[in-house]
C-alpha positions in Angstrom: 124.8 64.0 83.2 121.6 62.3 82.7 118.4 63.8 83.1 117.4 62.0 86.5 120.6 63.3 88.0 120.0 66.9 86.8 116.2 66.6 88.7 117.8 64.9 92.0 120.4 68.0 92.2 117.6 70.7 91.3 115.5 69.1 93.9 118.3 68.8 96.8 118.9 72.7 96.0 115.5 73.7 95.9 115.3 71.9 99.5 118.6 73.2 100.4 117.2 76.7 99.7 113.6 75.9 102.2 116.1 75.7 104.8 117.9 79.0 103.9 114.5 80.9 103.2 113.3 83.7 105.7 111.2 82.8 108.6 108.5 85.7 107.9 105.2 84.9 106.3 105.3 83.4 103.2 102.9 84.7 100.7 100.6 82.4 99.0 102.0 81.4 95.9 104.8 79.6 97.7 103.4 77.4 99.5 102.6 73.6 98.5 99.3 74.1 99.0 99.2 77.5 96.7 97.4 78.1 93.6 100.6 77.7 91.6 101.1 74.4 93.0 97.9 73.6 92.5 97.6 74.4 89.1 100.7 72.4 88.4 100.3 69.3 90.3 97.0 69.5 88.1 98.9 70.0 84.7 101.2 67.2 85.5 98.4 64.5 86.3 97.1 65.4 82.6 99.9 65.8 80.6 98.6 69.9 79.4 101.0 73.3 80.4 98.1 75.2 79.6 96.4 75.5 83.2 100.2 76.8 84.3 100.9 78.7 82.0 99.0 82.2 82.9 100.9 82.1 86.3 104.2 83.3 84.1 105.2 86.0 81.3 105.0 85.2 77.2 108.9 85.7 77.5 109.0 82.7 79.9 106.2 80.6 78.5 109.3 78.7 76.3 111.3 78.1 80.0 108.3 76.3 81.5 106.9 74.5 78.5 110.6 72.6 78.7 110.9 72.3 82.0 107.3 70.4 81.9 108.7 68.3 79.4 111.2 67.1 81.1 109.0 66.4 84.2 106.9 64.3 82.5 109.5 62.2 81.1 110.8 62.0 84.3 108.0 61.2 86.2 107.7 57.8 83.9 111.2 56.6 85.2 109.4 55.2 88.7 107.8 56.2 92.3 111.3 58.6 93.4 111.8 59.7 90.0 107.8 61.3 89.6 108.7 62.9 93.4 111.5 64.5 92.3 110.0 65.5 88.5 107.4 66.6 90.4 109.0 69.1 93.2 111.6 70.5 90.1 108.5 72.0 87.7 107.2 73.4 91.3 110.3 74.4 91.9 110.9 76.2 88.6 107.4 77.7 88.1 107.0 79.0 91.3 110.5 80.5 90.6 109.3 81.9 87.2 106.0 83.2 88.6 108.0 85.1 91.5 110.6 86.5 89.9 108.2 87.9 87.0 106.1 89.8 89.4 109.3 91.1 91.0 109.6 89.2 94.8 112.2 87.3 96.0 111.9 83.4 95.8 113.7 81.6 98.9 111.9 78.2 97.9 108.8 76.4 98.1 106.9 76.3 102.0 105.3 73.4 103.3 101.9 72.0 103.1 100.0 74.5 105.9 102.4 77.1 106.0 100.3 80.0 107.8 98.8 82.4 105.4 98.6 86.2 106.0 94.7 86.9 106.8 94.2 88.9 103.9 95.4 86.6 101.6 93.6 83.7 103.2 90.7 86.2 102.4 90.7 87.0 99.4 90.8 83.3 98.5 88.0 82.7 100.2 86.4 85.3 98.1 87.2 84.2 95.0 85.8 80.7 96.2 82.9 81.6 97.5 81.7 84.7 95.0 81.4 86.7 97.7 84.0 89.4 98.7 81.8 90.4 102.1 84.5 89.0 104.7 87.5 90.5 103.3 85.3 94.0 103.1 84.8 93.8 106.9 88.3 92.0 107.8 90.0 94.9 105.7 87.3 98.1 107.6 87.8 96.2 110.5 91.5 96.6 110.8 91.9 99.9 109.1 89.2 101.3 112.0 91.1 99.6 114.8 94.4 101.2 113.1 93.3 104.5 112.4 91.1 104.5 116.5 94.5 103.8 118.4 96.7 106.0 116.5 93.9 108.8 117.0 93.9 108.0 120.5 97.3 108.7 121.3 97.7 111.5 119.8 94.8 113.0 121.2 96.3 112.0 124.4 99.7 113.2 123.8 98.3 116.7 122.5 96.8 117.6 126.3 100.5 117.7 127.5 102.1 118.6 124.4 102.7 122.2 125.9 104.0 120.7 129.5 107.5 120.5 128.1 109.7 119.7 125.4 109.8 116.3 126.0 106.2 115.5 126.0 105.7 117.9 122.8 108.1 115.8 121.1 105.8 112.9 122.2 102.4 114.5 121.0 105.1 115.3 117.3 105.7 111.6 117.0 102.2 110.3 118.0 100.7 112.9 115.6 103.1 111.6 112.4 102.2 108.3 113.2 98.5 109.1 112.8 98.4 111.6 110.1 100.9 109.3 108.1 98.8 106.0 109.0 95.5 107.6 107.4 97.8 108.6 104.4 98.8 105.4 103.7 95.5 103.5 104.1 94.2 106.3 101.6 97.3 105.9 99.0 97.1 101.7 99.0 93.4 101.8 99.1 93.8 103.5 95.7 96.5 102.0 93.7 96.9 98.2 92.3 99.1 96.4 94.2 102.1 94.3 93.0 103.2 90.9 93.9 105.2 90.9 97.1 104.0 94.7 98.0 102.5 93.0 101.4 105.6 91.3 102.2 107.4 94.5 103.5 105.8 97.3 105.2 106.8 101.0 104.1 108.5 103.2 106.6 106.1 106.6 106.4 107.6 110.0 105.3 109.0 112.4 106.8 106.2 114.5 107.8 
């Protein structure tokens, strides 16, 4: 099989597989318009890995060094050729980058694909040098969170003694809150891993 035919068949499955991907949000580095993306469309246009490279592990550095190769030789068969060369080293190093940090890769998301708010945040942070919004999007969110669940089972407490039922209400109304200021405490402290956001923890048993 020639090289050509081994990027049209990588390209129909990668589209094959944006078809088959989850509906949910899809988290940044997916996306066309990503940083991953970004970085390679720029690698491509000047013939250097390097700018790509930090987005994957030293074991997989090898992997993506030859899949670049090939999409440059590609890309200098004609217009369809450079598409396709072009959408298989997206393909594979967004691939590479998600399976290193441990999240599942269902393909890569169109151009405009809704970011999650924090994400979209952070970014903006890193583009701007200043991390203010995210600060008060993050407080923001956490207050409204932790207000509500404080108001219900504040709520539920006054009739928590009426009868079983309505104790069992104030019970679940007070896990939900105690748990919810747990976790906003726990994640506030630790690093978070790649895909982390993508699935939201069920809380303990209290």
């Amino acid at each position: 099989m020639s090289t050509f035919a081994r990027f049209v068949g990588a390209a129909l499955a990668g589209a094959t597989l944006v078809a088959l991907g989850s509906a949910q949000a899809a988290a940044h580095c997916d996306t066309l318009d990503g940083p991953v993306v970004k970085d390679a469309r720029g690698a491509l246009e000047s013939g250097d890995p390097t700018p790509v490279l930090k987005w994957v592990g030293p074991d997989k550095e090898t992997e993506v060094r030859e899949a670049f190769r090939h999409a440059l030789a590609v890309r200098k068969l004609g217009p369809e050729a450079r598409t396709l060369a072009d959408r298989f080293f997206f393909e594979t190093l967004v691939r590479i980058h998600r399976e290193g940090e441990g999240a599942p890769y269902t393909g890569l998301k169109p151009t405009g694909t809704p970011v999650e708010p924090g994400i979209a945040a952070a970014d903006k942070a890193l583009d701007t040098g200043s991390v203010d919004d995210l600060v008060r999007l993050v407080a923001e969110e956490a207050e409204r969170g932790i207000r509500t669940r404080f108001a219900r089972a504040a709520e539920t407490k006054k009739r928590a003694t009426v009868s079983v039922e309505r104790g069992r209400d104030y019970v679940a109304a007070y896990v939900e809150f105690m748990h919810y200021g747990e976790r906003l405490l726990s994640d506030a402290g630790r690093s978070a891993g790649h895909g982390e956001h993508e699935a939201v923890p069920k809380p303990p048993v209290h």
